[in-house]
VOPAGU-2260 file (C-alpha; in pm, 1 decimal, decimal comma):
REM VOPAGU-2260
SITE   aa  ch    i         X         Y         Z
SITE  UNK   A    0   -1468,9    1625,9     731,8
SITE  UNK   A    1   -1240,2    1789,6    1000,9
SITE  UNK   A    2   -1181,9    2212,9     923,3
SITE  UNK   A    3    -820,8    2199,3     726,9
SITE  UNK   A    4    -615,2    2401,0    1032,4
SITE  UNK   A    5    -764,5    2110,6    1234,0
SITE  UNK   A    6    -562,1    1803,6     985,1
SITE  UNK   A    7    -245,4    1753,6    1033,8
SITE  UNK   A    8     -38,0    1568,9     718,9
SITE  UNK   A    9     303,0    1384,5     756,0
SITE  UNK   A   10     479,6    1270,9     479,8
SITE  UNK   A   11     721,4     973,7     516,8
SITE  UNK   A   12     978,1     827,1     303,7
SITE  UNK   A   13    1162,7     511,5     286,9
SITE  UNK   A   14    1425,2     388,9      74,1
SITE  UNK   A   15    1481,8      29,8     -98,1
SITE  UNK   A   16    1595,6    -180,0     194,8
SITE  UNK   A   17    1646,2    -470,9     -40,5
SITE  UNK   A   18    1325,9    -645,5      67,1
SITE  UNK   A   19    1006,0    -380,9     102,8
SITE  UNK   A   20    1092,6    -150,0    -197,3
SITE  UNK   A   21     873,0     142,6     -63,1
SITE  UNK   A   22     800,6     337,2    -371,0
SITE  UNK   A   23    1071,7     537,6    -566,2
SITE  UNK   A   24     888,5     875,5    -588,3
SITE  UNK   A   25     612,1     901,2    -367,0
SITE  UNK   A   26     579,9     932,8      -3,6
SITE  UNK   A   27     334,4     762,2     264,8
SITE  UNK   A   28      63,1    1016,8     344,1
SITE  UNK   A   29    -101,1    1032,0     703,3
SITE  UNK   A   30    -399,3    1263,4     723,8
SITE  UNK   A   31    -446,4    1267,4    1115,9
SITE  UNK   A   32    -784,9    1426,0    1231,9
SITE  UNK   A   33    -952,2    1395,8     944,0
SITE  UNK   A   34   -1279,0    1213,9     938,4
SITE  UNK   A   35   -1585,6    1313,2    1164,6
SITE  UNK   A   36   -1769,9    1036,9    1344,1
SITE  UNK   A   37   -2026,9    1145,1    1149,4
SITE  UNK   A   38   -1831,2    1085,2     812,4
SITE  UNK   A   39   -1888,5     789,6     627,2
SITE  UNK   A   40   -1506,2     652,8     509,3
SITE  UNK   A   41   -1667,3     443,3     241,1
SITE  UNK   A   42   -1891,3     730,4     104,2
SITE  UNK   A   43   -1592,5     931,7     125,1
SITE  UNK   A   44   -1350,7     666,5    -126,1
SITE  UNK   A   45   -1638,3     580,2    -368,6
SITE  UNK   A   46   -1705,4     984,1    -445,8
SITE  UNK   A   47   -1333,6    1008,8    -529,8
SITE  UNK   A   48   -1340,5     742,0    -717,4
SITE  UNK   A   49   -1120,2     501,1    -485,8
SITE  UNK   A   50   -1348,9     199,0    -499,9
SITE  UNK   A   51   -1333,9    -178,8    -412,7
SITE  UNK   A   52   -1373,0     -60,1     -61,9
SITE  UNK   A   53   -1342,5    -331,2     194,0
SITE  UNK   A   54   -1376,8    -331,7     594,5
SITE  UNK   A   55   -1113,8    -531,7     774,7
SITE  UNK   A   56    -798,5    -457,9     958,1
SITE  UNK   A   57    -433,9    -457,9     850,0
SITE  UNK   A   58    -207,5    -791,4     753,9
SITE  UNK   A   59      -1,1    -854,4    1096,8
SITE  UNK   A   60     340,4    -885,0     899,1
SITE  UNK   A   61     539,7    -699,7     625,8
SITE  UNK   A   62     353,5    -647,8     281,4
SITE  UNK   A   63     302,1    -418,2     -18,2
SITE  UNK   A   64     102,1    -390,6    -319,0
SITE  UNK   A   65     331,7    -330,9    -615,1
SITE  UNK   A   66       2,7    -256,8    -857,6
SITE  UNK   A   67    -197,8     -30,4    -732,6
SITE  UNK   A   68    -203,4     261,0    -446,7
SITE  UNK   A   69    -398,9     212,4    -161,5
SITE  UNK   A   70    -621,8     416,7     102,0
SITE  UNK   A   71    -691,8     289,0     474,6
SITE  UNK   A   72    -887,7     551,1     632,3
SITE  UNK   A   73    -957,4     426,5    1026,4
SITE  UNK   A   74   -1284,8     399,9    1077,5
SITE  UNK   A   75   -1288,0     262,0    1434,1
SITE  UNK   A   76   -1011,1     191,0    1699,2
SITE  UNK   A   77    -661,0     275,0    1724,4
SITE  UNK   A   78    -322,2      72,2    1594,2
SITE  UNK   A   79      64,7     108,9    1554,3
SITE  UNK   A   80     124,9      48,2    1222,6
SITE  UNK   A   81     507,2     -18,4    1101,9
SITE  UNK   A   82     504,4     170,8     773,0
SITE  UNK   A   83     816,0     144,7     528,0
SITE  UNK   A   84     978,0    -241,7     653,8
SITE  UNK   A   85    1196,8    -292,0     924,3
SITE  UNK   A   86    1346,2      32,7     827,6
SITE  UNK   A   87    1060,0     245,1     848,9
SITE  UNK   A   88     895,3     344,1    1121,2
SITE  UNK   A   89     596,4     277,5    1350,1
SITE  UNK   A   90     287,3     531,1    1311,7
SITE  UNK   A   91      -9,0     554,5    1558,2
SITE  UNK   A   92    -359,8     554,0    1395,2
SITE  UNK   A   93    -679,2     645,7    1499,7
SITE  UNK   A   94   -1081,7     707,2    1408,3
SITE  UNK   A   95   -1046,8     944,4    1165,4
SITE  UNK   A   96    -687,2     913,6    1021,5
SITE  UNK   A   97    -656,6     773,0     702,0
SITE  UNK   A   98    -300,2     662,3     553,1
SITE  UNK   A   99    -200,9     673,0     185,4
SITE  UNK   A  100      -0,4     408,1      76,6
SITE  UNK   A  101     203,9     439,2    -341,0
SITE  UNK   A  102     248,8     133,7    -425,4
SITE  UNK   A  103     515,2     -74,6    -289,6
SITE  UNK   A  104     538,5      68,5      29,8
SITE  UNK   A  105     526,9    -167,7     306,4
SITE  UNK   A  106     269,8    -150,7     599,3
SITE  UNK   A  107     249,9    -431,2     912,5
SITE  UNK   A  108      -6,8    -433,0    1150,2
SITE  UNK   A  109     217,0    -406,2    1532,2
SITE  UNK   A  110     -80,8    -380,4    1810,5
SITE  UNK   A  111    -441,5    -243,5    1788,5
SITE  UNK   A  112    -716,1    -221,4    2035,5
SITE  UNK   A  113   -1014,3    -491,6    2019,8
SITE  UNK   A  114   -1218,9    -255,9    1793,2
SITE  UNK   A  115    -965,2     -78,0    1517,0
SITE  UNK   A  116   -1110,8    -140,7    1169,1
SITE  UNK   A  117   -1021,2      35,2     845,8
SITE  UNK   A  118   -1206,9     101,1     524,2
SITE  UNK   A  119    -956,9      21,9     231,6
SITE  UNK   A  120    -955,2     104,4     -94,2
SITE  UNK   A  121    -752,6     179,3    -425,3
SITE  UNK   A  122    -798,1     400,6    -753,6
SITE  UNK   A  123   -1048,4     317,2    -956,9
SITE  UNK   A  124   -1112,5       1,0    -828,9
SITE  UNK   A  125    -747,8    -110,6    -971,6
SITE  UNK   A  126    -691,0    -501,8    -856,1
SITE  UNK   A  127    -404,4    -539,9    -586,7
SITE  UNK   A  128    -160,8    -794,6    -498,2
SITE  UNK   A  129       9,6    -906,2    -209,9
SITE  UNK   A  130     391,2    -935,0    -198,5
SITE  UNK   A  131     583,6    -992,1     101,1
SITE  UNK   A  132     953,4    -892,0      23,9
SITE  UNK   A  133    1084,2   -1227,3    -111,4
SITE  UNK   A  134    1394,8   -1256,7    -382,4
SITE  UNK   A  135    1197,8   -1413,6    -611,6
SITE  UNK   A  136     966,3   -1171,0    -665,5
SITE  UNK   A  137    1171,5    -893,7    -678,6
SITE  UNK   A  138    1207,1    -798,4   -1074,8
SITE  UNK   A  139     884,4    -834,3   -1176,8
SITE  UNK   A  140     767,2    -656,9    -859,7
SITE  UNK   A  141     967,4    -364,1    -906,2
SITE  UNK   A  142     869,5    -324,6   -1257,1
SITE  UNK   A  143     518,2    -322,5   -1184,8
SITE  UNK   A  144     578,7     -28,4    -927,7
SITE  UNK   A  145     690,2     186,8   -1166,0
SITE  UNK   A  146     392,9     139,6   -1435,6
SITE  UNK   A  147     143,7     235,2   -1140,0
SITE  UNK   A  148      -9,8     584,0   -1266,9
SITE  UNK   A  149     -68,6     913,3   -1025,4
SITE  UNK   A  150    -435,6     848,7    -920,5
SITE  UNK   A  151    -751,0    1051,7   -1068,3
SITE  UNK   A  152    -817,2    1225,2    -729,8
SITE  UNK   A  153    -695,8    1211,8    -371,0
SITE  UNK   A  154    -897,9    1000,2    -173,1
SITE  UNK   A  155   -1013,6    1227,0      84,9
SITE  UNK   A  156   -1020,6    1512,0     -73,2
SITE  UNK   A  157   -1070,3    1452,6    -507,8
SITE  UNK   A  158    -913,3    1630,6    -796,5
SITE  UNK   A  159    -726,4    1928,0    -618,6
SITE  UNK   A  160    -613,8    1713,4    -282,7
SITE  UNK   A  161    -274,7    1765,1    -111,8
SITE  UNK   A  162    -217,6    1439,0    -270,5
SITE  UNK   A  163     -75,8    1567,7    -564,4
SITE  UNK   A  164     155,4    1853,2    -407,8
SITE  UNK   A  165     329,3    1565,2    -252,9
SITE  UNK   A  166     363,9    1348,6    -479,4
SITE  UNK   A  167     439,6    1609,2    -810,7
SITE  UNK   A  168     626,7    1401,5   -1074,0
């Protein structure tokens, strides 16, 4: 892992735009800078207890997972990333970043180069689903959102992570 005065972390928020919910407490977290080449993302997720870990890239169109949080930490490449819906905003990501999504905020893959990958994950190995903003899905989605617990441990950095100064209930 990067020294901490060499990680930089944004915070972003995003209200309800009537489609992508975004969550109603918590905030996106971008860690930029924070993985070595030499750090193993995976290795990194499974010690703090983030597990399921996959390797793949990000769905090209808006989502969100309204049971469970979820960690992408970049292990190769670069991207824009639209975070929040059409509201939100577009993020660059690179090797090393990793981006910590509460559930039910939205993420859509914009552009990447040929080689961006990330390593995702989620607490505990919690099972995710996909929703895509549609009416229907709405009440029960919403509902689910708000059962989703604070996790264990941050993902990068376990039990005492700046995880939980931004997202303090």
């Amino acid at each position: 892992m990067k020294k901490p005065e060499d990680i930089t972390i944004e915070s972003l928020k995003f209200g309800d735009n009537g489609s992508i919910p975004n969550h109603p407490t918590y905030s996106l977290l971008l860690y930029k800078n924070v993985m070595t080449f030499d750090d193993n993302p995976k290795d990194v997720l499974t010690k703090n207890k983030w597990l399921d870990a996959w390797r793949g890239s990000v769905a090209p169109y808006h989502h969100y997972h309204s049971n469970s949080h979820e960690a992408l930490i970049v292990a190769d490449g670069a991207a824009i990333l639209q975070v929040g819906g059409e509201q939100g905003q577009q993020v660059h990501v690179e090797q090393g970043d990793a981006i910590i999504l509460p559930a039910g905020f939205g993420h859509k893959l914009i552009e990447s180069n040929a080689d961006f990958a990330v390593i995702g994950a989620y607490p505990n190995g919690q099972s995710y689903d996909f929703c895509y903003g549609k009416a229907d899905e709405r009440p029960e989605k919403l509902a689910n959102i708000k059962k989703v617990p604070l996790p264990e441990a941050d993902p990068v950095f376990g039990k005492v992570g700046p995880l939980f100064s931004y997202w303090a209930e």
